[in-house]
C-alpha positions, 0 to 999 in steps of 0.5 A: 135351578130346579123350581122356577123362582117367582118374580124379580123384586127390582123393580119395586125396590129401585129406592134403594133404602135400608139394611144391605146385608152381605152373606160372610166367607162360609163354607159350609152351604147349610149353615150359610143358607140356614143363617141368611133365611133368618136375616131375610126374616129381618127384611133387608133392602137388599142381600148380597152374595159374597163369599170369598173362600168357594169357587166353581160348581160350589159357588154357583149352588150357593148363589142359586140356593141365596136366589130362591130364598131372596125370590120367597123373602122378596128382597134382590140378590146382588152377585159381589164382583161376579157379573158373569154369574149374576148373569147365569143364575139370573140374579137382580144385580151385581157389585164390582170392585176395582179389578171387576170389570168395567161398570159402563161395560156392566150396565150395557149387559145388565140393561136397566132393569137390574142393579148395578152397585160399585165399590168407590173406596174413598175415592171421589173420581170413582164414584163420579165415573160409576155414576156416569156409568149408569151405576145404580147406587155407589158405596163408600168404605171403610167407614170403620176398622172393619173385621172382614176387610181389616186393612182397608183404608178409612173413608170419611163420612163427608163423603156420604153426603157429597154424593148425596148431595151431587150425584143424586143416587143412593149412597151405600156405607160399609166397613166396620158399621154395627148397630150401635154406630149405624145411626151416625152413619146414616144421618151423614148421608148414607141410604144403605147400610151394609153389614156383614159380621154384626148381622150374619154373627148376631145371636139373633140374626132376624132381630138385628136385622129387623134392629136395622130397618128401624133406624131408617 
C-alpha cells in the first residue's frame, strides 16, 4: 500500500456484536469503494471482503483499498475464503468455508491477535470442531432464502442458541437476513448479523446500516 494505515481495530472489537457487513460481487472498484464508505459511515462491527467475480492484482487493489477505508472508519476487515491475502494485505481476520482451509492450520499463522471466523452451514459437528480450532466466532446459514447464495440450504434458528449456549463464542447469522426479519434472528441467539444485498443495496446505505446497529 502506499500510506501506512493506522492501527488495527482488533483488539478493541474482540466482543464481536453487531452488523457484519459483507461487500457484494462488484466489479467495478469505484463503485465498490464508494458504497462500502458509506456503509462504514453506518458503523459495522465488522466488513468483510468477498467478491466473487475478481481475481489476482484486481482482487488484491480492492482489499487494500476496503483495508484503508475500515483502518479510517475503525472497523476490522475480514478477507472471505483467502487467508493468504488476508495475510499479504495484512488484514484483521479471515472467514474460511469448506474447501478453504484448515481453520486449526489458520489460527496457528494468524496467531491471536486477529479474527478467525468459520463457515458452519447447518452442520453442529463443524461448528464444534471450529471452536476447537481456535475460531473466533462461527457462523450459521442459510437463515432465509438468500439472493447471493440461492441454493444454499436452510439452517434452523435453534441452532443459534445451541452454540451460544454451549460453545461460548459469538454466533454469526447469514442468509437471506434483512432489516424487517434481523430482530427474530438475534433475539434467537445470533451476535452478528451479516448482510450483503439489504445493506450494500439499500437506497441509503449509511441509514441501514446505522438501522442495523440499533436492534442490538
Amino acid at each position: 500500500m502506499s500510506e501506512q494505515a493506522p492501527p488495527s481495530p482488533v483488539l478493541a472489537c474482540r466482543r464481536l456484536r453487531g452488523l457484519y457487513a459483507i461487500t457484494p460481487d462488484e466489479t467495478d472498484g469505484a463503485r465498490l469503494l464508494e458504497l462500502t464508505r458509506r456503509v462504514l459511515a453506518g458503523r459495522p462491527a465488522l466488513l468483510q471482503y468477498r467478491n466473487k467475480r475478481v481475481a489476482g492484482t484486481e482482487r488484491r487493489e480492492q482489499a487494500e483499498a476496503l483495508l484503508a477505508l475500515c483502518r479510517a472508519a475503525g472497523v476490522p476487515l475480514i478477507v472471505n475464503d483467502d487467508l493468504a491475502l488476508a495475510l499479504e494485505i495484512g488484514a484483521d481476520g479471515v472467514h474460511l468455508g469448506r474447501d478453504d482451509g484448515d481453520p486449526a492450520a489458520a489460527r496457528r499463522v494468524l496467531g491471536e491477535g486477529r479474527i478467525l471466523g468459520v463457515t458452519c452451514y447447518a452442520d453442529w459437528g463443524r461448528a464444534k470442531a471450529g471452536a476447537a480450532a481456535g475460531a473466533d466466532y462461527v457462523a450459521f446459514g442459510a437463515m432465509f432464502p438468500s439472493p447471493t447464495k440461492p441454493h444454499a440450504p436452510p439452517a434452523p434458528l435453534a441452532l443459534l442458541a445451541r452454540a451460544r449456549d454451549e460453545l461460548g463464542l459469538p454466533v454469526a447469522a447469514i442468509g437471506g437476513i434483512t432489516l424487517e426479519n434481523a430482530a427474530q434472528v438475534i433475539l434467537a441467539g445470533a451476535d452478528l448479523i451479516a448482510v450483503v444485498s439489504d445493506v450494500f443495496g439499500a437506497a441509503d446505505p449509511t441509514a441501514r446500516a446505522a438501522a442495523y446497529r440499533t436492534l442490538f
